[in-house]
C-alpha positions as CSV (number, residue, x, y, z in Angstrom):
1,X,153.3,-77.2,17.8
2,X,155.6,-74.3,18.8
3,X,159.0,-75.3,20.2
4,X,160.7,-72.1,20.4
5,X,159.9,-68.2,20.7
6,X,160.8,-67.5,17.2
7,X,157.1,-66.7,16.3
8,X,157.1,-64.2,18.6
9,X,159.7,-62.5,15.9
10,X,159.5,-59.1,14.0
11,X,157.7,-60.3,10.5
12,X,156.4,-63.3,11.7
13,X,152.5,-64.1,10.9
14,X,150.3,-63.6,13.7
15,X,148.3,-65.8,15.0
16,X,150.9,-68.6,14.1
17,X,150.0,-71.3,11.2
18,X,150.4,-73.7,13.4
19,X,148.0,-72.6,16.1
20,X,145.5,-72.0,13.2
21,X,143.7,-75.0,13.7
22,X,143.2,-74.5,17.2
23,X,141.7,-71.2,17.2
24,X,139.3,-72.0,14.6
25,X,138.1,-74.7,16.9
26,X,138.1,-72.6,20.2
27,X,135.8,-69.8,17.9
28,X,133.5,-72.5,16.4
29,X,133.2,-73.7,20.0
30,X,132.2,-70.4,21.6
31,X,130.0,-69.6,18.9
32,X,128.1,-72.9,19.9
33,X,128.0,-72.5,23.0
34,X,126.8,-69.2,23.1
35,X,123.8,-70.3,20.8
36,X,125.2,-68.9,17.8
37,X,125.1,-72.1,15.5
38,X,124.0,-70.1,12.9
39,X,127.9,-69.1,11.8
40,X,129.5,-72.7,12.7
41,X,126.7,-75.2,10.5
42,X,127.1,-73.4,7.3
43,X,124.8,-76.2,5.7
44,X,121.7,-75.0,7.2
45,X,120.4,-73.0,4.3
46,X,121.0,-75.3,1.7
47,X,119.5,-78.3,3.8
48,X,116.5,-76.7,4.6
49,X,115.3,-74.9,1.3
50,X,117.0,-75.1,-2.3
51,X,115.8,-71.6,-3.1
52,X,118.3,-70.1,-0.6
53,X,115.2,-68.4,1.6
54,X,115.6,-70.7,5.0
55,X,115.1,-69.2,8.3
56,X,116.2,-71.6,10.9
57,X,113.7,-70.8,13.8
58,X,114.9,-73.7,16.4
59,X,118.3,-73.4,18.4
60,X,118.8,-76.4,21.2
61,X,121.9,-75.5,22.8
62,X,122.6,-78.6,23.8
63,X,126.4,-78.0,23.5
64,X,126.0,-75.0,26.3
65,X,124.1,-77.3,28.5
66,X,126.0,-80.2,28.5
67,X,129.3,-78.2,29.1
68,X,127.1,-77.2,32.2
69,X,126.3,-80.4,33.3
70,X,129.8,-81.2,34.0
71,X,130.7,-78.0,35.7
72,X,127.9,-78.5,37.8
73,X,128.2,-82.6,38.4
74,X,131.8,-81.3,39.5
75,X,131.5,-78.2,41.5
76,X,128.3,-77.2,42.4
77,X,128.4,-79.0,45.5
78,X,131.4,-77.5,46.5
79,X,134.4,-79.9,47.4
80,X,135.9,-79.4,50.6
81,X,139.9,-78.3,50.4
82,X,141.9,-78.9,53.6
83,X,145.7,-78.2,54.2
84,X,145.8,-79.3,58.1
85,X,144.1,-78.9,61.5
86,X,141.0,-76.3,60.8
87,X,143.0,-73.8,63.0
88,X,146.3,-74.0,61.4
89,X,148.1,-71.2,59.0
90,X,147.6,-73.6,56.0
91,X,144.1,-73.9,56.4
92,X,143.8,-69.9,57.0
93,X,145.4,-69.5,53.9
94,X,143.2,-72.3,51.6
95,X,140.1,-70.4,53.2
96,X,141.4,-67.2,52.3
97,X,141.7,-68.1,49.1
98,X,138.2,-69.8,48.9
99,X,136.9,-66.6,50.1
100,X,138.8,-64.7,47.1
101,X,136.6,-66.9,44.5
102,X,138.8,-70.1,44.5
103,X,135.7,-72.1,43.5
104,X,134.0,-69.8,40.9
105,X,137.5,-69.7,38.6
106,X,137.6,-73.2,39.2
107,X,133.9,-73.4,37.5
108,X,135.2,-71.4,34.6
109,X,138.1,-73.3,33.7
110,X,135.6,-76.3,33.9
111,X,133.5,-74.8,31.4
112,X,136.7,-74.1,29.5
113,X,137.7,-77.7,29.7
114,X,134.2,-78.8,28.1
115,X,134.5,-76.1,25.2
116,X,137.9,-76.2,24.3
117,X,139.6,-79.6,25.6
118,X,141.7,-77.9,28.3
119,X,141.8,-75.0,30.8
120,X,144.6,-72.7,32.4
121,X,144.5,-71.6,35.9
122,X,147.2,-69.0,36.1
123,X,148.1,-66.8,39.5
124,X,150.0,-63.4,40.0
125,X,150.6,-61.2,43.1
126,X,149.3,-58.2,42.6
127,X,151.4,-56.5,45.7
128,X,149.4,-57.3,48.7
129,X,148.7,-61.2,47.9
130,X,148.6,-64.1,45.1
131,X,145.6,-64.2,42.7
132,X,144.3,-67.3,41.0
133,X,142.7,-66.7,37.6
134,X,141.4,-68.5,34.6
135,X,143.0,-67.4,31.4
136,X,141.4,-68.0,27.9
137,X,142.7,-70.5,25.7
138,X,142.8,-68.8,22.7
139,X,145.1,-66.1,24.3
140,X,147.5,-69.5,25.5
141,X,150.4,-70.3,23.9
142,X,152.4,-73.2,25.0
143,X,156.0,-73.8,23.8
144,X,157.4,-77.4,23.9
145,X,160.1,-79.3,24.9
146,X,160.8,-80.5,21.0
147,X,162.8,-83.6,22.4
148,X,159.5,-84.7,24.5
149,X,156.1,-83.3,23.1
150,X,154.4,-83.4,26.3
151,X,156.4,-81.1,28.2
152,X,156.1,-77.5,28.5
153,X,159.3,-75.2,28.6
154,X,157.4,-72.1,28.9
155,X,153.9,-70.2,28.6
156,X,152.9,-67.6,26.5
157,X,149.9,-65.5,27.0
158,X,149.2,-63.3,23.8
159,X,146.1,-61.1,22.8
160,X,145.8,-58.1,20.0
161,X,144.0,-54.5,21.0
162,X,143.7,-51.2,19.4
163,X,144.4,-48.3,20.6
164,X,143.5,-44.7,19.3
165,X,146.4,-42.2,19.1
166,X,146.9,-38.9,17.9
167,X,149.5,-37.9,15.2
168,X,150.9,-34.7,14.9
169,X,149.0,-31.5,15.7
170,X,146.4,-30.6,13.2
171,X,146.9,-34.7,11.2
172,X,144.0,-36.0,13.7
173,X,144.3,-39.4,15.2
174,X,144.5,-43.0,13.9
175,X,144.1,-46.4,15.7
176,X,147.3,-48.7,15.7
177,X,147.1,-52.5,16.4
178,X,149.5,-54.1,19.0
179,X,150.4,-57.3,20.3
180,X,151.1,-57.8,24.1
181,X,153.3,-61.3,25.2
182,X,153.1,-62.3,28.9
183,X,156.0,-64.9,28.8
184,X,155.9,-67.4,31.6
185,X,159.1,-69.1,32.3
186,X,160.8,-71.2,35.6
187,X,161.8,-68.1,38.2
188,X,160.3,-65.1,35.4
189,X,157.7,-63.4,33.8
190,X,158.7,-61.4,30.5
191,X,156.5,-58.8,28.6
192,X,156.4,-57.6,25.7
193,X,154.9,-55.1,23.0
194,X,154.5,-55.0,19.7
195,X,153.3,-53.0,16.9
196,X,151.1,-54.9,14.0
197,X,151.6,-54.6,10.9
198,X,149.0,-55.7,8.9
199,X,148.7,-59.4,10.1
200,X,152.2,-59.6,10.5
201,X,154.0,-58.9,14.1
202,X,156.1,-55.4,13.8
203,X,158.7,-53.6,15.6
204,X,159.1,-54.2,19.3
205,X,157.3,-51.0,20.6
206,X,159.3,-51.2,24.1
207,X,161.9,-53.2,26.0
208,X,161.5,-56.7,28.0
209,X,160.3,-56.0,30.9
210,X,161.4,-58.9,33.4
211,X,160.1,-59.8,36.7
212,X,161.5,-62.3,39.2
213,X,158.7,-64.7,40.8
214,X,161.6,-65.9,43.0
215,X,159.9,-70.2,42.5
216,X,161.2,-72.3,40.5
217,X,157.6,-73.2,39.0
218,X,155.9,-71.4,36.5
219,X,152.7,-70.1,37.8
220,X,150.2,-71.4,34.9
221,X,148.7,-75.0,35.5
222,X,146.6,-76.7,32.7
223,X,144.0,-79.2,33.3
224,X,142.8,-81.1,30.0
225,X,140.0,-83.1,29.3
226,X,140.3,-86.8,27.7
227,X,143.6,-87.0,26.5
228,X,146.1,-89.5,24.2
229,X,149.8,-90.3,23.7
230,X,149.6,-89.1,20.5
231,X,147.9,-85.7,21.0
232,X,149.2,-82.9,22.9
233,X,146.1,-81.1,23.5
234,X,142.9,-82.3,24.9
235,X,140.0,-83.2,23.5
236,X,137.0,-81.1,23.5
237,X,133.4,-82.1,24.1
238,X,131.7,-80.7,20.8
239,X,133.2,-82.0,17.9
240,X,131.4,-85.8,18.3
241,X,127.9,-84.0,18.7
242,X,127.9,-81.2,16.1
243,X,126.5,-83.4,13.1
244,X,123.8,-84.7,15.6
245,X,123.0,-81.4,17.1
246,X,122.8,-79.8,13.5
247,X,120.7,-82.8,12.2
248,X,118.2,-82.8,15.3
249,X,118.0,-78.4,14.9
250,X,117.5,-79.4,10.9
251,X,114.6,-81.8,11.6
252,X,112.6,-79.6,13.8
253,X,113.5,-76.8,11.6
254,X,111.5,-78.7,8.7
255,X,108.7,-79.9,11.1
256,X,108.2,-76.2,12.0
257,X,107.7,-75.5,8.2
258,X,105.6,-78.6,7.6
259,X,103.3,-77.2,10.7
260,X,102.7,-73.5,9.6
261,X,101.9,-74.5,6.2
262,X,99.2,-76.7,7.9
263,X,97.8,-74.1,9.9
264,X,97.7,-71.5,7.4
265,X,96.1,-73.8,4.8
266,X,95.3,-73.3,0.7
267,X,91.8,-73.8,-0.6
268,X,90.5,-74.8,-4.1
269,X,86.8,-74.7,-5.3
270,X,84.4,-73.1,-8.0
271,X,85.9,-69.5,-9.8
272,X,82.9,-67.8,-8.3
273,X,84.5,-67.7,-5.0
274,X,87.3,-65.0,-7.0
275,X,86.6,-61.4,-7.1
276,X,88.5,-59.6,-9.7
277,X,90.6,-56.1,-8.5
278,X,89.6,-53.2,-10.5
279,X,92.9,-51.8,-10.4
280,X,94.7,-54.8,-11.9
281,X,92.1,-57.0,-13.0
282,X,93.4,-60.0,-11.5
283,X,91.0,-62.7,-9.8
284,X,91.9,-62.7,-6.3
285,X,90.3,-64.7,-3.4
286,X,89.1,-63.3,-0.7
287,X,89.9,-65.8,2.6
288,X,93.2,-66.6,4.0
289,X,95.8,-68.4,2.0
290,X,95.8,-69.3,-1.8
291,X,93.0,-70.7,-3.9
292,X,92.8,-72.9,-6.9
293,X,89.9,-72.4,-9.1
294,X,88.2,-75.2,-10.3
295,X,85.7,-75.8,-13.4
296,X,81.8,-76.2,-12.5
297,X,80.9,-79.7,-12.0
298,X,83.8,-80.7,-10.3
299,X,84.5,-81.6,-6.7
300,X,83.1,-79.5,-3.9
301,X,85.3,-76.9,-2.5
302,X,88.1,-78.1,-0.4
303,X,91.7,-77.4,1.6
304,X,94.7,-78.9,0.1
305,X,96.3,-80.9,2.4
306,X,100.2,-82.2,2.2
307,X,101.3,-85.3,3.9
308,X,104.6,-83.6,5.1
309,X,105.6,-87.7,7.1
310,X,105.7,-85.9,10.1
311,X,105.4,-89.6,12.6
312,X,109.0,-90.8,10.3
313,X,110.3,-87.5,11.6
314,X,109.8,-87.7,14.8
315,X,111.4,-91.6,14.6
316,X,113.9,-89.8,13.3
317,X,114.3,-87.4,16.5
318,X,113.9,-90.0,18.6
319,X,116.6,-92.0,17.1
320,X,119.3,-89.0,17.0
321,X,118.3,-88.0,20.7
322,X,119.3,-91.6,21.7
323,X,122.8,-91.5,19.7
324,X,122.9,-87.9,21.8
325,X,122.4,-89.5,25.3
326,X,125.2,-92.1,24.5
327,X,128.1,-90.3,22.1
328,X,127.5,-87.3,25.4
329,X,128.0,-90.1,27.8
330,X,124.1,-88.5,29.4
331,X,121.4,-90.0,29.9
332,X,117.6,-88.1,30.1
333,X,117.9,-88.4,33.7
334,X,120.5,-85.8,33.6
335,X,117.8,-83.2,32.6
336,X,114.8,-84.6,34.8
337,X,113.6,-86.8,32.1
338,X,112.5,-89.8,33.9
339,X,109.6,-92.2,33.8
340,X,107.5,-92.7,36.7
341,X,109.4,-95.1,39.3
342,X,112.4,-95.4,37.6
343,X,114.6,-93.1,40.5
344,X,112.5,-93.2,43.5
345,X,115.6,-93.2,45.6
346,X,119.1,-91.5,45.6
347,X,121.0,-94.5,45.1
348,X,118.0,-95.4,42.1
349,X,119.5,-92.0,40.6
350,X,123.1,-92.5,41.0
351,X,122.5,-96.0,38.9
352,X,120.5,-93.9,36.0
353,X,123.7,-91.7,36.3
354,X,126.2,-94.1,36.2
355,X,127.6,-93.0,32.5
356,X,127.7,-88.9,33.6
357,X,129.0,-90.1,37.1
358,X,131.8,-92.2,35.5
359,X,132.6,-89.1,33.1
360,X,132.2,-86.4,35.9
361,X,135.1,-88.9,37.7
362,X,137.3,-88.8,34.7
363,X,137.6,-85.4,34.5
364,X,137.9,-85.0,38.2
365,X,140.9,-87.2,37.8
366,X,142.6,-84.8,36.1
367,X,141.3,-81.1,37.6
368,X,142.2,-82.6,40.9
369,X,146.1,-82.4,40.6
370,X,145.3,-79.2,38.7
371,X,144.0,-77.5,41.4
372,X,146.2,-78.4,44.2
373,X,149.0,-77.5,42.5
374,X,147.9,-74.0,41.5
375,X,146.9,-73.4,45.2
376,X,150.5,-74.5,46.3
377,X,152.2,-72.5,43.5
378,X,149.7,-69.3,44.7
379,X,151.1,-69.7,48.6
380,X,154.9,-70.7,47.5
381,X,154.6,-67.2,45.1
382,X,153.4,-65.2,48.4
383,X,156.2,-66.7,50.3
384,X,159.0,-65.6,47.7
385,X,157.2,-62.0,47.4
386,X,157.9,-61.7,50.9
387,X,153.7,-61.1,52.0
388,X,153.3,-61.0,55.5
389,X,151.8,-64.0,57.4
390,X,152.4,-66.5,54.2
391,X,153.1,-69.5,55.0
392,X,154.1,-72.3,51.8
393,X,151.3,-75.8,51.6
394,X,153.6,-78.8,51.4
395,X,150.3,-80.6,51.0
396,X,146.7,-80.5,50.9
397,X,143.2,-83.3,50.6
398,X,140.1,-82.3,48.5
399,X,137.2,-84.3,49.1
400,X,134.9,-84.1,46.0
401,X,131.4,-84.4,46.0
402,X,129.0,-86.2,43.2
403,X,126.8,-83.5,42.3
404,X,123.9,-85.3,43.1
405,X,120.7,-83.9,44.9
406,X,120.9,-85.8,48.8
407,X,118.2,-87.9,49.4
408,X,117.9,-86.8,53.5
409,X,115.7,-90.3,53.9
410,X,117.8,-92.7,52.6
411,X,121.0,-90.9,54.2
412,X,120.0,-90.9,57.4
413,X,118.7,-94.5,57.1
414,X,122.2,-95.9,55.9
415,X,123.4,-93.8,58.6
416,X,122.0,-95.1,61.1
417,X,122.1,-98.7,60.4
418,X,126.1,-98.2,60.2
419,X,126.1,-96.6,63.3
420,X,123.7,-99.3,65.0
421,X,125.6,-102.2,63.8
422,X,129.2,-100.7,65.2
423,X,130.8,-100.3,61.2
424,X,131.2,-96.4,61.7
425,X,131.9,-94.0,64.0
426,X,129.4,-91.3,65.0
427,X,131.6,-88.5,64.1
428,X,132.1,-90.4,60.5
429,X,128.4,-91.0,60.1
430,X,127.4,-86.9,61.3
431,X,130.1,-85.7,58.9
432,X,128.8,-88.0,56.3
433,X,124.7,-87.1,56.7
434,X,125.4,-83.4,57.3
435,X,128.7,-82.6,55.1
436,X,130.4,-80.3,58.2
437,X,133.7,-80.6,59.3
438,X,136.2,-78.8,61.4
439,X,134.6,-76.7,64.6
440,X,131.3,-76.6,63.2
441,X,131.3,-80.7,63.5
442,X,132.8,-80.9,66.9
443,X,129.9,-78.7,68.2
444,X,127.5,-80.7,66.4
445,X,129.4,-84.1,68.3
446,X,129.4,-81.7,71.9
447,X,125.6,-80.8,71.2
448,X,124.6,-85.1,70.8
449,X,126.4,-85.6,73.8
450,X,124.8,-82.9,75.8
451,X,121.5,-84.4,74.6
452,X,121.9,-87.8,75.0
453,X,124.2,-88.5,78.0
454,X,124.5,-92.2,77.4
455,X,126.1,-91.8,73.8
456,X,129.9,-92.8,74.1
457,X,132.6,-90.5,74.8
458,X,133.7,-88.4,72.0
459,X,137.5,-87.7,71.1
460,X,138.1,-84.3,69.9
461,X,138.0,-84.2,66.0
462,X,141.4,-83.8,64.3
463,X,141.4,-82.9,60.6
464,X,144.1,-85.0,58.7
């Protein structure tokens, strides 16, 4: 845990020992969910063949589609951000900043959240408004209060490049390594460079260079995933599932083998099956495979066969894809594994999803404050830097969605049993079947009412 900038000293290691840990984990954790599991289960080689001559010809990237799953289960139906009436400044300002890919960072830093326990929105004006980003864990360095580990003083955004630069005239060119430090504290931003030396941080290459945000907040927000008292990090998604996901890959792995040695079979019979090379002298057979001369008088020729106990194998699958479902929180009706009649309804499905659902909601829980509070540290920064026709959000609502495909039938149905019995309002029940809001949903309500004259009056719709 860093509590201080002095590892951001001349001759201090770089990355620091104590963010070792962490960026071994963010690495393994890419390299998973990139497919790559090849360079995180070291083990594979040795588990599949003694003689060191494995090729592991299965990859289920389970990790990179369960990370997914919650992205999607959280943002693919996109939730609906309001900051007053549809017509107001606020609002103008949360849909401009939808329409600058509010929603698509917000997808990344949930993938980021799945990977590597946490994700960082971070926004910055960039002279003419304020832009919300993700920012890369590994490249995230937060320094903490050392009187209360779970508060954050200030943010540090580090990353190494090279950089090709020519020496004197006629002494060619060389490529140096430097450090660049984006230090985010309350009111300023500080950068700095460095110059490596070796792994070691060098000499400051130039000055701080300071700039003023002119808020009081810094503009970095974190969002983690399942987190304790006792940790100051969040937990990641992997870690629980690697020895299952290396154990199922393992198994099939083996069943492969067992399976192309059946299909590619060796044969045994009489020795006048072997023709000898006249270049070597050597009795070789003829057909595919090998083949095991036997004495006259013995058995008739034959394939040898190898009970490879493929039926325990595939208990054995079976079992660890069931300890998958549960340790993921998933179930195979995630992925459109269902039996026939089990979900024959949307609220059927939303039962089978219960576990994903309740996970999807726990995660929500915590992205939720995330992202309103990055969108009003993005309109407070435009307001400070002066940018014409900002305007500061005191507050905002975002109404989430489940994730879930709609089922139009059942909907409607509910919908209109509400509305029949006098629970619900029409303009609730519309917004509710048809997911508009604002001036699209009032000409929806004018439309009914032009239609059916004997519906009951309408008030104007006023967005909270």
């Amino acid at each position: 845990m860093l509590t201080s900038l002095d590892f951001l000293a001349t001759g201090q290691q770089w990355p620091p020992v104590s963010e070792t840990e962490r960026l071994k984990l963010y690495r393994d954790n890419k390299l998973l969910f990139k497919g790559s599991h090849d360079k995180v289960f070291k083990d594979w080689v040795r588990i599949l063949r003694e003689d060191q001559k494995a090729i592991l010809k299965l990859i289920l990237n389970w990790n990179k589609r369960l990370t997914l799953l919650w992205a999607d289960l959280l943002l693919s139906e996109p939730p609906y951000i309001s900051a007053g009436k549809p017509e107001s400044p606020e609002q103008a300002v949360i849909d401009r900043y939808i329409d600058n890919k509010l929603l698509n960072t917000a997808y990344e830093v949930a993938i980021d959240i799945s990977r590597f326990g946490h994700g960082v929105f971070k926004t910055r004006y960039d002279g003419t408004k304020a832009v919300i980003e993700g920012q890369p864990p590994e490249y995230w360095f937060p320094v903490f209060n050392p009187d209360n580990a779970k508060e954050i003083v200030c943010h540090v955004f580090a990353w190494t490049f090279e950089k090709t630069e020519s020496l004197r005239i006629g002494l060619g060119a060389r490529k140096n390594k430097y450090l660049k430090c984006e230090i985010h504290e309350p009111g300023k931003i500080t950068t700095r460079l460095y110059m490596m030396n070796g792994e070691r941080i060098g000499s400051q290459v130039e000055k701080d260079a300071v700039v003023a945000t002119g808020i009081k907040a810094m503009p970095v927000v974190v969002v983690s995933n399942i987190a304790t008292t006792d940790s100051i990090m969040g937990l990641d998604d992997y870690t629980d599932l690697d020895s299952i996901i290396q154990e199922i890959e393992t198994r099939l792995a083996q069943i492969s083998r067992v399976l192309d040695k059946h299909s590619d079979p060796n044969m045994y019979g009489p020795d006048t099956a072997l023709e000898e090379d006249p270049k070597t002298g050597q009795a070789t057979f003829k057909g595919g495979g090998k083949y095991f001369p036997i004495s006259e008088g013995d058995q008739i020729p034959g394939y040898v066969v190898w009970e490879g106990q493929l039926e325990a194998a595939f208990r054995q699958i079976e079992l660890l894809m069931s300890q998958l479902f549960m340790l993921s929180e998933t179930s195979a009706a995630c992925f459109g594994e269902m039996k026939a009649g089990l979900a024959e309804s949307g609220s059927a499905l939303k039962r089978l999803m219960m576990a994903p659902l309740a996970k999807a909601a726990r995660i929500r829980m915590n992205f939720d404050p995330g992202l309103r509070e990055i969108i009003k540290i993005a309109s407070e920064l435009e307001v400070a830097q002066g940018m014409t026709g900002s305007v500061k959000i005191e507050s905002l609502g975002i109404e989430w969605n489940d994730g879930l495909p709609e089922d139009n039938t059942e909907t409607i149905q509910n919908e209109t049993t509400a509305y029949g019995t006098g629970i619900t309002s029409l303009e609730s029940s519309v917004k509710r079947t048809y997911g508009i809001r604002g001036k699209a949903l009032q000409e929806e309500l004018d439309k009914i009412k032009a239609d059916r004259p004997e519906t009951p009056e309408i008030t104007p719709v006023v967005e909270e």
